[in-house]
C-alpha positions as CSV (number, residue, x, y, z in Angstrom):
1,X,28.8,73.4,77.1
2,X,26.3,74.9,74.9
3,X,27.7,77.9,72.3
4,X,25.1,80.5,73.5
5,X,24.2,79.7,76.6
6,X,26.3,81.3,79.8
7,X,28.8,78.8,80.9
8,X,29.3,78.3,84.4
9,X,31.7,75.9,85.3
10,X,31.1,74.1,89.0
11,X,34.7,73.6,90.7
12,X,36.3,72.9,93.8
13,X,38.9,75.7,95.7
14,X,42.3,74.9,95.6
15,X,45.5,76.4,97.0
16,X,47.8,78.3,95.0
17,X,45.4,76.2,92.0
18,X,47.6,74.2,89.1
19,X,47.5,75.8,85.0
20,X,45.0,73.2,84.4
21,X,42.8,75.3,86.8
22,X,43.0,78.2,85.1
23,X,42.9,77.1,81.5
24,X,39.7,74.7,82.6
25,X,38.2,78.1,83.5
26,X,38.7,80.5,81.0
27,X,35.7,79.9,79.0
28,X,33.3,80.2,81.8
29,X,30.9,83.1,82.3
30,X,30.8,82.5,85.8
31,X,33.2,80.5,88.6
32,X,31.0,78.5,90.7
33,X,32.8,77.0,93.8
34,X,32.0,74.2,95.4
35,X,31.7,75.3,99.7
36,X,29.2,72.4,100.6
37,X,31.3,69.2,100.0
38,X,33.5,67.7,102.4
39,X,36.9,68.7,103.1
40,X,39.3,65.7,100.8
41,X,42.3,65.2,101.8
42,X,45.9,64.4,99.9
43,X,43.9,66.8,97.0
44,X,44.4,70.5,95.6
45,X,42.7,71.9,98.1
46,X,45.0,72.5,100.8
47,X,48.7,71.6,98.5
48,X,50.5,73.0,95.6
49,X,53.8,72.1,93.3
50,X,56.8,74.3,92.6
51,X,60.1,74.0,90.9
52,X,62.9,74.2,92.8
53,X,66.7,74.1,92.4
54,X,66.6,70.8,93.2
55,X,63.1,69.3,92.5
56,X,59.9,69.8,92.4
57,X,58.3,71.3,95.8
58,X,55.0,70.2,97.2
59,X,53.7,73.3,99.7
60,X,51.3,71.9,102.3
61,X,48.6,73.9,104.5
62,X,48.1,71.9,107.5
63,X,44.5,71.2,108.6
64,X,42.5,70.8,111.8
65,X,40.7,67.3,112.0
66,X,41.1,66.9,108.1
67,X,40.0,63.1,108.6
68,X,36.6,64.5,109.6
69,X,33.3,65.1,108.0
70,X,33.8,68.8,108.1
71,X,32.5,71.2,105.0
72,X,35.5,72.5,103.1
73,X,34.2,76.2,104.1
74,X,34.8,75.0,107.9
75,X,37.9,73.4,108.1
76,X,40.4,75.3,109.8
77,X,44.2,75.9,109.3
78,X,46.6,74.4,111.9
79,X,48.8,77.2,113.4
80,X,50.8,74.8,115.6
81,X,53.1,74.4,112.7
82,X,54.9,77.8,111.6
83,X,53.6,76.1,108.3
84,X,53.7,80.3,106.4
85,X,57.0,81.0,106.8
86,X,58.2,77.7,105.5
87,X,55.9,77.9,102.2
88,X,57.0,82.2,101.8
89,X,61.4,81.1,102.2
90,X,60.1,77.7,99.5
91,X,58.7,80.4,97.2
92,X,61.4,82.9,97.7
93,X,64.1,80.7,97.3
94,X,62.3,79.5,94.3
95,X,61.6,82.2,92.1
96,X,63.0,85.3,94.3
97,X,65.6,86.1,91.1
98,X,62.5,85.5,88.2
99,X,61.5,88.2,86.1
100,X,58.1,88.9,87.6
101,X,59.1,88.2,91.4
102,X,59.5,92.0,92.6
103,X,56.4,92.7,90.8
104,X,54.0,90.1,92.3
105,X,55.7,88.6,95.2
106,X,54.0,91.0,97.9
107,X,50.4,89.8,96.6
108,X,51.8,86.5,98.2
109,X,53.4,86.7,101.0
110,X,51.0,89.4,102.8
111,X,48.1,87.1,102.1
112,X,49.5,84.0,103.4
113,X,51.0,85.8,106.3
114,X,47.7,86.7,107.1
115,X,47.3,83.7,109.1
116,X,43.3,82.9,108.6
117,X,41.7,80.8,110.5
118,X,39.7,79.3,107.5
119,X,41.6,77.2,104.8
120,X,38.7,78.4,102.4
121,X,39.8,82.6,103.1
122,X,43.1,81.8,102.3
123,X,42.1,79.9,99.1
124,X,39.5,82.3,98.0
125,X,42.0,85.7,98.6
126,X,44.6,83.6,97.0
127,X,42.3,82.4,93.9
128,X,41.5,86.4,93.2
129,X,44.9,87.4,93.3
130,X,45.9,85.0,90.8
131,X,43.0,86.1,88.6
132,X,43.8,89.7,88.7
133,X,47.3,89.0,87.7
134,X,46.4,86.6,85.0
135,X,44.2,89.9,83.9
136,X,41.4,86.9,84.1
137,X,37.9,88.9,84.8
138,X,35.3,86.1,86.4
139,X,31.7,86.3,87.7
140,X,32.6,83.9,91.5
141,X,29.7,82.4,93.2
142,X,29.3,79.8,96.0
143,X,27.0,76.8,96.4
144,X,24.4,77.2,98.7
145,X,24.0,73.7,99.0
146,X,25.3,70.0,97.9
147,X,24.3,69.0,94.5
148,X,25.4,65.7,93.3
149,X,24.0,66.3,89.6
150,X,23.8,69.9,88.7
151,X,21.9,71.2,86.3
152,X,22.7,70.9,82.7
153,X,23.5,74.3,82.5
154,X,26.4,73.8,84.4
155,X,30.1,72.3,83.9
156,X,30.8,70.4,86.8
157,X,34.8,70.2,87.4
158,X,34.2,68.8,90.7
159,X,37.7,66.4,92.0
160,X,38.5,66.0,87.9
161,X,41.8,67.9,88.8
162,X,44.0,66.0,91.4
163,X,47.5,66.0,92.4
164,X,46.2,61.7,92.3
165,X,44.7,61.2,88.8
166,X,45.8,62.6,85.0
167,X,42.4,64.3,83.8
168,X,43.7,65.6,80.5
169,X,41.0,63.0,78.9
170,X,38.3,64.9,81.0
171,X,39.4,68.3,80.5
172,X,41.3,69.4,77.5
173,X,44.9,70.5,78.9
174,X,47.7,70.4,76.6
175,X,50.8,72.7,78.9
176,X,52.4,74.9,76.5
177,X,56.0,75.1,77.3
178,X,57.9,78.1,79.2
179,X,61.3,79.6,80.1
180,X,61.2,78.0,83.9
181,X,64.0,79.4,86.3
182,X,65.3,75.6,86.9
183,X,65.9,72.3,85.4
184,X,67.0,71.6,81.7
185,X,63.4,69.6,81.1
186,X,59.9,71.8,81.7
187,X,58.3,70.1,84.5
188,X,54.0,70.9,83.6
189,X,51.3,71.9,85.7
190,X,52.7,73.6,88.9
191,X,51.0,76.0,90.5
192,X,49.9,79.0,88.7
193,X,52.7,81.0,91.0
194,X,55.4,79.3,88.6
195,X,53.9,80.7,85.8
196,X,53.3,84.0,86.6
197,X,56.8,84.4,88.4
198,X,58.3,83.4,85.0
199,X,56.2,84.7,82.8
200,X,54.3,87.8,83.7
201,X,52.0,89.4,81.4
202,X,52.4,86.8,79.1
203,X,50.7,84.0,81.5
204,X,47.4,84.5,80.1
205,X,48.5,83.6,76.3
206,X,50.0,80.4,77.6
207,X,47.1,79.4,79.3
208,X,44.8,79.9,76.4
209,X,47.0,77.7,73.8
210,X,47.3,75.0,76.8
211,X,43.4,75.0,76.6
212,X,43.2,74.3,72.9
213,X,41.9,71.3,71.8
């Protein structure tokens, strides 16, 4: 991206988004999120990773006709699982006796117990939340259409992070190590909830040195 010119960076909406999310974002001007591509499946967009006692958690929202060509801003959330309470007792048990729990738990658990019938609400309220904790202030846009080469202008992060591929070649991401509440090894790039659980106010600082080149 060019020095002077106001970075926007083109990205798709996750759930409960990875570090690399947020440290790919920090240097934008604006947050630009992609609502006219199809909804992907086995991606970001409707899972996240936590660390359990045990072992690492994946957290799934289940979809309505996921295998479809539907727009990611349509598809809906399947209710006929009691899929919210599962992922609030995972998160809970997870990080209910961290540092930061009592502070920023209720952010959580009233959102997703909101039970909205759009996977993109849930991401969206759930995607602000985590940049108000991470004190992270953002310009957020939507595409009003499908691009498949944006302008120059813009920084397209489009599918580059997946729970499939390693993209630390296409996006600098080097996890700076923290205190986690389990394990003996640090286990990188879980969602953003493990960090801020842990970590609190000092989330942001970790992100920024897991940017650096």
């Amino acid at each position: 991206m060019e020095e002077n010119a106001k970075k926007t960076v083109l990205i798709d909406l996750h759930y409960l988004p990875c570090t690399q999310f947020f440290s790919a974002v920090l240097e934008a001007d604006e947050l630009m999120l992609e609502s006219h591509e199809h909804y992907i499946k086995q991606s970001y967009r409707n899972r996240c990773y936590l660390l359990g006692a045990n072992q690492v958690e994946m957290l799934i929202v289940p979809v309505v006709d996921g295998n479809k060509k539907i727009l990611v801003k349509d598809i809906r959330i399947d209710y006929q699982q009691r899929w919210f309470d599962i992922h609030w007792r995972t998160i809970r048990a997870a990080y209910g006796k961290s540092p930061f729990f009592e502070f920023f738990g209720d952010y959580f658990q009233n959102t997703i117990q909101k039970k909205p019938t759009f996977l993109w609400d849930l991401n969206f309220e759930l995607l602000t939340i985590c940049l108000k904790l991470l004190e992270i202030n953002k310009t957020i846009s939507l595409t009003e259409n499908y691009e498949k080469q944006p302008g120059s202008s813009i920084y397209d992060l489009r599918g580059l992070i997946s729970p499939k591929k390693a993209s630390e070649n296409a996006i600098p991401f080097h996890p700076v190590a923290y205190q986690q509440n389990f394990g003996s090894e640090f286990v990188p790039n879980l969602s953003v909830i493990d960090l801020l659980f842990c970590r609190g106010n000092q989330s942001l600082g970790i992100l920024k040195k897991s940017a650096q080149n």
